[in-house]
PyMOL Python script that loads the backbone (N, CA, C, O; Angstrom):
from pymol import cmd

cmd.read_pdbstr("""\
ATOM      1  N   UNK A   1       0.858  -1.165   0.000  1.00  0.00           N
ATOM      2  CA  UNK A   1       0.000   0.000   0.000  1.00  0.00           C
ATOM      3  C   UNK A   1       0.906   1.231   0.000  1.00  0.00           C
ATOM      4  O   UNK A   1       1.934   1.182   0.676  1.00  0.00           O
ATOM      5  N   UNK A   2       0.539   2.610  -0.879  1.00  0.00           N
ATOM      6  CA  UNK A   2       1.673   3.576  -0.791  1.00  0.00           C
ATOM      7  C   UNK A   2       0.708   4.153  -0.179  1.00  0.00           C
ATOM      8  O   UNK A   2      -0.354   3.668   0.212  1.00  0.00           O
ATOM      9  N   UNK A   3       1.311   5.768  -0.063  1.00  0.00           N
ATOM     10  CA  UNK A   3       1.104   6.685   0.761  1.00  0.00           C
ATOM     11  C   UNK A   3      -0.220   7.425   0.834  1.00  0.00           C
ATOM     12  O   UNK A   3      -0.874   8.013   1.695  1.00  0.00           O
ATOM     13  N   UNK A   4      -0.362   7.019  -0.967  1.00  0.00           N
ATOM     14  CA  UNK A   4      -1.629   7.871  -1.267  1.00  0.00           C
ATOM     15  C   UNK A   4      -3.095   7.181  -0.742  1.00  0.00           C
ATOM     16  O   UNK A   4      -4.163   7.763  -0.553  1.00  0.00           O
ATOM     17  N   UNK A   5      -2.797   5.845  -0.585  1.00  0.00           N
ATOM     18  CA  UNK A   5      -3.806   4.994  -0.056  1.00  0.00           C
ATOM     19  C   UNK A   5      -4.021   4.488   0.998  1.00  0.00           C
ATOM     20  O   UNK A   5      -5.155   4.188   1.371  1.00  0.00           O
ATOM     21  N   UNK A   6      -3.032   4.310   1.631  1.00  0.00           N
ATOM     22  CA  UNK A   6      -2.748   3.930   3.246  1.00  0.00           C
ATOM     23  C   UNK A   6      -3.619   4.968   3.700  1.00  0.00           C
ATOM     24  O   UNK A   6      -3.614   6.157   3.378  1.00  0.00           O
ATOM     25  N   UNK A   7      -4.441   4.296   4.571  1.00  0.00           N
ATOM     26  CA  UNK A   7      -5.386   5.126   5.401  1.00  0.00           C
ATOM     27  C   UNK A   7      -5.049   5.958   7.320  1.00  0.00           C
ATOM     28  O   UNK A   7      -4.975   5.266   8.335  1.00  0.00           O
ATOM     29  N   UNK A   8      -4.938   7.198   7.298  1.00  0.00           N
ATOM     30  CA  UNK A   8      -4.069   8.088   8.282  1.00  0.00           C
ATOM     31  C   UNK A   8      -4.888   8.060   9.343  1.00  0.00           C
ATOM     32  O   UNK A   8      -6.061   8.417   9.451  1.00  0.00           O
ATOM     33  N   UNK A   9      -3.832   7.408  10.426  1.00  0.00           N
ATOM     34  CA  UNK A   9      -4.678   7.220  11.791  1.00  0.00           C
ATOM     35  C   UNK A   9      -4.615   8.662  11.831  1.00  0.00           C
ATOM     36  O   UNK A   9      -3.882   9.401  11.175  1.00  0.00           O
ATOM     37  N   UNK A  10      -5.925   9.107  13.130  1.00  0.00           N
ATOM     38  CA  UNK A  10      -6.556  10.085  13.626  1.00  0.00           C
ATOM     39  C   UNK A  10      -5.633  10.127  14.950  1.00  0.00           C
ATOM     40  O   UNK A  10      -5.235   9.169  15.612  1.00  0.00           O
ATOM     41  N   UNK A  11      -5.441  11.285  15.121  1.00  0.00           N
ATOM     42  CA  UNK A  11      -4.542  11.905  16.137  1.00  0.00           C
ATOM     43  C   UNK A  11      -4.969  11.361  17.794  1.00  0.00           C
ATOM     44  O   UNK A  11      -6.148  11.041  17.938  1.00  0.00           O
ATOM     45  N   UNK A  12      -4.195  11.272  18.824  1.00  0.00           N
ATOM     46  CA  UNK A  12      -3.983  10.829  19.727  1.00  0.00           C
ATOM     47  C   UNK A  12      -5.519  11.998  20.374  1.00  0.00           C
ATOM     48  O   UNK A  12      -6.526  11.395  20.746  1.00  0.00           O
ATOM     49  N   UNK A  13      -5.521  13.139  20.419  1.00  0.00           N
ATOM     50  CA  UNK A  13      -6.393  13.885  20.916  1.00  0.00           C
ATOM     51  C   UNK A  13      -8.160  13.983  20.201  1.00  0.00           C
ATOM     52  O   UNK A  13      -9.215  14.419  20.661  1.00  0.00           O
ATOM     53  N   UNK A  14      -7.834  13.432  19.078  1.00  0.00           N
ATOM     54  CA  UNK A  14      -8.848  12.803  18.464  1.00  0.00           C
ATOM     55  C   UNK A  14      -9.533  11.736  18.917  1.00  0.00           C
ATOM     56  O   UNK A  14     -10.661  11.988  19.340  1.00  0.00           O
ATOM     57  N   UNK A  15      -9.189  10.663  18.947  1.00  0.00           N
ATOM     58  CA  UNK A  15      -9.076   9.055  19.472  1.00  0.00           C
ATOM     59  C   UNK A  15      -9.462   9.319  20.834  1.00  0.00           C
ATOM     60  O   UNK A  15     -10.316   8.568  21.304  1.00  0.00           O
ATOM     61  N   UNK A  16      -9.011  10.219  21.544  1.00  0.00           N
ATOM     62  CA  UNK A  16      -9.745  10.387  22.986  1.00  0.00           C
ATOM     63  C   UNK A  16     -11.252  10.810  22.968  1.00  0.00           C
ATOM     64  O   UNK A  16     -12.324  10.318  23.320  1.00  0.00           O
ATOM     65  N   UNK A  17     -10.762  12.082  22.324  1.00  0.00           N
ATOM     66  CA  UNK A  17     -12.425  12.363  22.326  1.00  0.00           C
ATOM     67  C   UNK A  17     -13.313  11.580  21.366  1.00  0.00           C
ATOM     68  O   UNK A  17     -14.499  11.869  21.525  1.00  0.00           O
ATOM     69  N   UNK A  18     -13.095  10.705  20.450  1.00  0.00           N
ATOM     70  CA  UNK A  18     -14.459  10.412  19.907  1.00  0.00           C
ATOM     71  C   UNK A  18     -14.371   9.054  21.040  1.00  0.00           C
ATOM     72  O   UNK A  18     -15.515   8.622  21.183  1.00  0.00           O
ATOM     73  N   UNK A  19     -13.263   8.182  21.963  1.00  0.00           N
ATOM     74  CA  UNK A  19     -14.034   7.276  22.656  1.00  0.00           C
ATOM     75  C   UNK A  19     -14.726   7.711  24.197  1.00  0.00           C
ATOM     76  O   UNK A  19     -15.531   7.093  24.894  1.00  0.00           O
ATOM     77  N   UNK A  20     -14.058   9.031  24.405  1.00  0.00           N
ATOM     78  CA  UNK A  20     -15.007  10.104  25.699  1.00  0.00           C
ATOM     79  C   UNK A  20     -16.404   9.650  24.665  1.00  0.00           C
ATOM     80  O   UNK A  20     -17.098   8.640  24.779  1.00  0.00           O
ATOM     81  N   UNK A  21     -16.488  10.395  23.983  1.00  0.00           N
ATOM     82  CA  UNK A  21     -17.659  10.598  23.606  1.00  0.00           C
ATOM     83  C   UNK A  21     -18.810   9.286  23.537  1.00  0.00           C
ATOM     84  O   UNK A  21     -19.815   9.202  24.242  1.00  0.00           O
ATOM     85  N   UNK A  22     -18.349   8.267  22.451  1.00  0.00           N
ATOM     86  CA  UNK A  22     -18.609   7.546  22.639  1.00  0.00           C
ATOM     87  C   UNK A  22     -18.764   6.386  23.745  1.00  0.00           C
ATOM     88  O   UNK A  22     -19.332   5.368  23.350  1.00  0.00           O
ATOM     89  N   UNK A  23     -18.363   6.414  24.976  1.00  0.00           N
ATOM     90  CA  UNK A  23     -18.263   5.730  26.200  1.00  0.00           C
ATOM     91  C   UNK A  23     -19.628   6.273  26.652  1.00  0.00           C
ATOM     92  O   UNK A  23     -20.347   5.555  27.346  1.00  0.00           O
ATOM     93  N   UNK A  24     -19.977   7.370  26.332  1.00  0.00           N
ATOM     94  CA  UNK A  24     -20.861   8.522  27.585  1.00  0.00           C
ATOM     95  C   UNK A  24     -22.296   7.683  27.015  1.00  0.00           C
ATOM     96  O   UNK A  24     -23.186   7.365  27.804  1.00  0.00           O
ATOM     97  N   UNK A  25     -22.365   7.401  25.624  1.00  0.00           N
ATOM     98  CA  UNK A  25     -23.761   6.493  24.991  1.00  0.00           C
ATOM     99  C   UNK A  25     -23.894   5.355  25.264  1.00  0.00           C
ATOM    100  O   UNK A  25     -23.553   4.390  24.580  1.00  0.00           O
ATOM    101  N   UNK A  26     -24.335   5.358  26.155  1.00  0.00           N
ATOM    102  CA  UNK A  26     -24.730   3.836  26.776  1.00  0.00           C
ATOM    103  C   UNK A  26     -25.713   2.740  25.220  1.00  0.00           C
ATOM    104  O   UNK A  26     -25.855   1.527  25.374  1.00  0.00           O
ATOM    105  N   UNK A  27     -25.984   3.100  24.554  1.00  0.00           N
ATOM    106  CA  UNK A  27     -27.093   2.899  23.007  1.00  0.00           C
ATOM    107  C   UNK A  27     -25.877   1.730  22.778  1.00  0.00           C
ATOM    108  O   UNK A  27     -26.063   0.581  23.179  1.00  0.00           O
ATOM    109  N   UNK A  28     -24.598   2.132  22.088  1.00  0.00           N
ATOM    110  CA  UNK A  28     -24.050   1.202  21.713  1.00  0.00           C
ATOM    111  C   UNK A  28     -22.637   0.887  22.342  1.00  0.00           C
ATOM    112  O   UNK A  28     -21.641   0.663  21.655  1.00  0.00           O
ATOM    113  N   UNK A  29     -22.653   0.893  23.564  1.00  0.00           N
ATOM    114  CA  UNK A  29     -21.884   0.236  24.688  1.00  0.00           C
ATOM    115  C   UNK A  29     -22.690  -1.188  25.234  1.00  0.00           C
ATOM    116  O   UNK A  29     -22.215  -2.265  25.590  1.00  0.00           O
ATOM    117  N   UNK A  30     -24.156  -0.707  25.139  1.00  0.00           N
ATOM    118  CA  UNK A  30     -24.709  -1.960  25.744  1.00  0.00           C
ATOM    119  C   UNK A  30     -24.531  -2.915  25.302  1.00  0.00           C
ATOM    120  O   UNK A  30     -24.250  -3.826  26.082  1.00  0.00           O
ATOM    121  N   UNK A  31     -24.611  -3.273  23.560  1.00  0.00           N
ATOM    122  CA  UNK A  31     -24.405  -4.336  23.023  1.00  0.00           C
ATOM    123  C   UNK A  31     -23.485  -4.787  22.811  1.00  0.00           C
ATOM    124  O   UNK A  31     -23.130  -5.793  22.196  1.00  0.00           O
ATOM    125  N   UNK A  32     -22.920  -3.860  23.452  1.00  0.00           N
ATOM    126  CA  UNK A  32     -21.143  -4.611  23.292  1.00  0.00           C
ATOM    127  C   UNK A  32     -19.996  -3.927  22.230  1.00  0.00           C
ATOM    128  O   UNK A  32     -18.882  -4.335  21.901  1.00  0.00           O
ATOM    129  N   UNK A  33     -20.781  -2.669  21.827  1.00  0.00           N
ATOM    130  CA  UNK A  33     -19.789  -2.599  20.534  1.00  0.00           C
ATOM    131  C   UNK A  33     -18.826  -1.474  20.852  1.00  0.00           C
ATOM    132  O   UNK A  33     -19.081  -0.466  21.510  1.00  0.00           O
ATOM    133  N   UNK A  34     -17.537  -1.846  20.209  1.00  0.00           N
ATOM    134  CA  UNK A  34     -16.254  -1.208  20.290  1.00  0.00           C
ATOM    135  C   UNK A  34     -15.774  -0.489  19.306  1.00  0.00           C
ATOM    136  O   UNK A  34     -16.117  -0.813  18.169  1.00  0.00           O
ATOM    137  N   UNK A  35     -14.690   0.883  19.518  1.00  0.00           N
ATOM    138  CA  UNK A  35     -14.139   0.962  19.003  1.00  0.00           C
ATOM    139  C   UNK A  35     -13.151   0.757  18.407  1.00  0.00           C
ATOM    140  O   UNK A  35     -12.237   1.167  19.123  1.00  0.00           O
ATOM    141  N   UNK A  36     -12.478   0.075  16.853  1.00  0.00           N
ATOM    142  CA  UNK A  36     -11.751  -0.490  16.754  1.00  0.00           C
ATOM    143  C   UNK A  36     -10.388   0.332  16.615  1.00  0.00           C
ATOM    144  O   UNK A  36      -9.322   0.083  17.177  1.00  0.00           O
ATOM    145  N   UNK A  37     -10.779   1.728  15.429  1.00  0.00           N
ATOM    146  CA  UNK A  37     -10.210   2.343  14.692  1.00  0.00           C
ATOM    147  C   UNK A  37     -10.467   3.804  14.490  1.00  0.00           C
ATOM    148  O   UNK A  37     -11.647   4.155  14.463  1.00  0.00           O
ATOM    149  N   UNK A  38      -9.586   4.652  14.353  1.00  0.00           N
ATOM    150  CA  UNK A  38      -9.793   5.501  14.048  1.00  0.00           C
ATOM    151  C   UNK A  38      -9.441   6.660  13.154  1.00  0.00           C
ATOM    152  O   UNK A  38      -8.394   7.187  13.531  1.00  0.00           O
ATOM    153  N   UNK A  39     -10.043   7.307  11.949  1.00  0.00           N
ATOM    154  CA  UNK A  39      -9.122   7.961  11.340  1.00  0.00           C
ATOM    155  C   UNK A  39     -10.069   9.081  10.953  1.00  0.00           C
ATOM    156  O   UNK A  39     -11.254   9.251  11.243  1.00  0.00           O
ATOM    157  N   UNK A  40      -8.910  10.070   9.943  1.00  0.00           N
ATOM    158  CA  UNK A  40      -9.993  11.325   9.514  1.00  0.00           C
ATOM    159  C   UNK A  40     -10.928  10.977   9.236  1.00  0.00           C
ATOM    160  O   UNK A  40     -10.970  10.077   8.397  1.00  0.00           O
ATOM    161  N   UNK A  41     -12.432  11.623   9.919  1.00  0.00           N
ATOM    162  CA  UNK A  41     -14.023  11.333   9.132  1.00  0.00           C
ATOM    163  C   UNK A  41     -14.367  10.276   9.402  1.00  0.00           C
ATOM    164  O   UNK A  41     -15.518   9.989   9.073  1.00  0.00           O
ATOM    165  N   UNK A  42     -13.569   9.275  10.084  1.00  0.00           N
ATOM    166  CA  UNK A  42     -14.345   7.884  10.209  1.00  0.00           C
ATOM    167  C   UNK A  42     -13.901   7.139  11.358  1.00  0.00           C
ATOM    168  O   UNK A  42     -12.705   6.951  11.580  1.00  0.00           O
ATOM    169  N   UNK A  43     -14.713   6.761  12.003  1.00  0.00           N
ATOM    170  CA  UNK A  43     -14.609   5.805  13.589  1.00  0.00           C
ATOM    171  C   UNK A  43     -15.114   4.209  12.882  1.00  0.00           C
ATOM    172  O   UNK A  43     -16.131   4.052  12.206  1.00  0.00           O
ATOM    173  N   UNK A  44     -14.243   3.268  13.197  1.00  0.00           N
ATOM    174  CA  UNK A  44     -15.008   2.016  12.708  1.00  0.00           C
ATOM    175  C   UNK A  44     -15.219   1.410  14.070  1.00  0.00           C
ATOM    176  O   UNK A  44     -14.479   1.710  15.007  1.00  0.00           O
ATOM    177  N   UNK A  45     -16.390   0.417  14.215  1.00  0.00           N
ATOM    178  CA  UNK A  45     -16.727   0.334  14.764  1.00  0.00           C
ATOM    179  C   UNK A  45     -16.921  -1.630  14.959  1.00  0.00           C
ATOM    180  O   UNK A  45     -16.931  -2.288  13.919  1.00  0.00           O
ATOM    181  N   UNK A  46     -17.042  -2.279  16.172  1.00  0.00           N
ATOM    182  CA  UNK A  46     -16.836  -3.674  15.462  1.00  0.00           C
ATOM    183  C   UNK A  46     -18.238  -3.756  16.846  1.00  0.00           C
ATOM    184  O   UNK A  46     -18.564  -3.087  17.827  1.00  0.00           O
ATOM    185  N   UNK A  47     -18.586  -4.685  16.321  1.00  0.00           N
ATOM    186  CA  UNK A  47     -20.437  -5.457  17.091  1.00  0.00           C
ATOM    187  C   UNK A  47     -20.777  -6.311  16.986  1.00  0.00           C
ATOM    188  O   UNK A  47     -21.529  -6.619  16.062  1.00  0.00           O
ATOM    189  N   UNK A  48     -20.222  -7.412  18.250  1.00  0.00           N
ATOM    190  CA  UNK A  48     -20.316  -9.172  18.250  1.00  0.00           C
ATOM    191  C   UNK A  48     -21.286  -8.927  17.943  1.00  0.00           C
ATOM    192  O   UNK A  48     -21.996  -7.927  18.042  1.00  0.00           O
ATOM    193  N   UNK A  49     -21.469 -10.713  17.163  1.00  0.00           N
ATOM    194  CA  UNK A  49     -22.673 -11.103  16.649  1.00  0.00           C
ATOM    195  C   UNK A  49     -23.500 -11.474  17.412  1.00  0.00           C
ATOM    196  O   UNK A  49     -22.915 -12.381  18.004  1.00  0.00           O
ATOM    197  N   UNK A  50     -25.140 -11.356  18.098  1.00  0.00           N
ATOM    198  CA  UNK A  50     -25.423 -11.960  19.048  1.00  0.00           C
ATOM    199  C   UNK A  50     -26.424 -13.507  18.669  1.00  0.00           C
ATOM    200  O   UNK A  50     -27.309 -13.599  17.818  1.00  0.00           O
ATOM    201  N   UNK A  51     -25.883 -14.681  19.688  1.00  0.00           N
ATOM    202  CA  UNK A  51     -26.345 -15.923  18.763  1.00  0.00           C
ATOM    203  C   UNK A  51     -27.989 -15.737  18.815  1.00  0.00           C
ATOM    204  O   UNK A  51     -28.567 -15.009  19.622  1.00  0.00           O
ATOM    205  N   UNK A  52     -28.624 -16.533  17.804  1.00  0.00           N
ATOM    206  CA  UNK A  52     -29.896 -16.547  17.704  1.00  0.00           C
ATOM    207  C   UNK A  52     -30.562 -15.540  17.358  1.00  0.00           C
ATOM    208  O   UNK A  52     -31.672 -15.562  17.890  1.00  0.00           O
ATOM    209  N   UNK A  53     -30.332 -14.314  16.452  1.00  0.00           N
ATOM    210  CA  UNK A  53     -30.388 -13.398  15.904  1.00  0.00           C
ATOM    211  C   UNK A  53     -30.190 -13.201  14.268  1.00  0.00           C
ATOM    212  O   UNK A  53     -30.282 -12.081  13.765  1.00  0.00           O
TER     213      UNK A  53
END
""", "prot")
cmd.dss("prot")
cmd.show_as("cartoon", "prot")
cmd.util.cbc("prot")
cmd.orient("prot")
């Protein structure tokens, strides 16, 4: 992957605040879901599967 495509982690003061932020929403903490990643414009996000669903 070069430079132009490699995707640019989001800054250390970034990464805090969107998981402050995100911690404070109990909506999608309950189900379990995490933050994996983070970069400009985009938080990814990962959400076990729950069985029998």
């Amino acid at each position: 992957m070069d430079e132009q495509t490699r995707p640019r982690q989001a800054s250390s003061e970034v990464r805090t605040r969107d998981r402050v932020g995100f911690d404070r929403h109990g909506l999608m903490t309950r189900p379990g879901a995490r933050i994996t990643r983070t970069a400009p414009g985009r938080v990814y996000l990962l959400l076990p599967n729950r069985p029998g669903r």
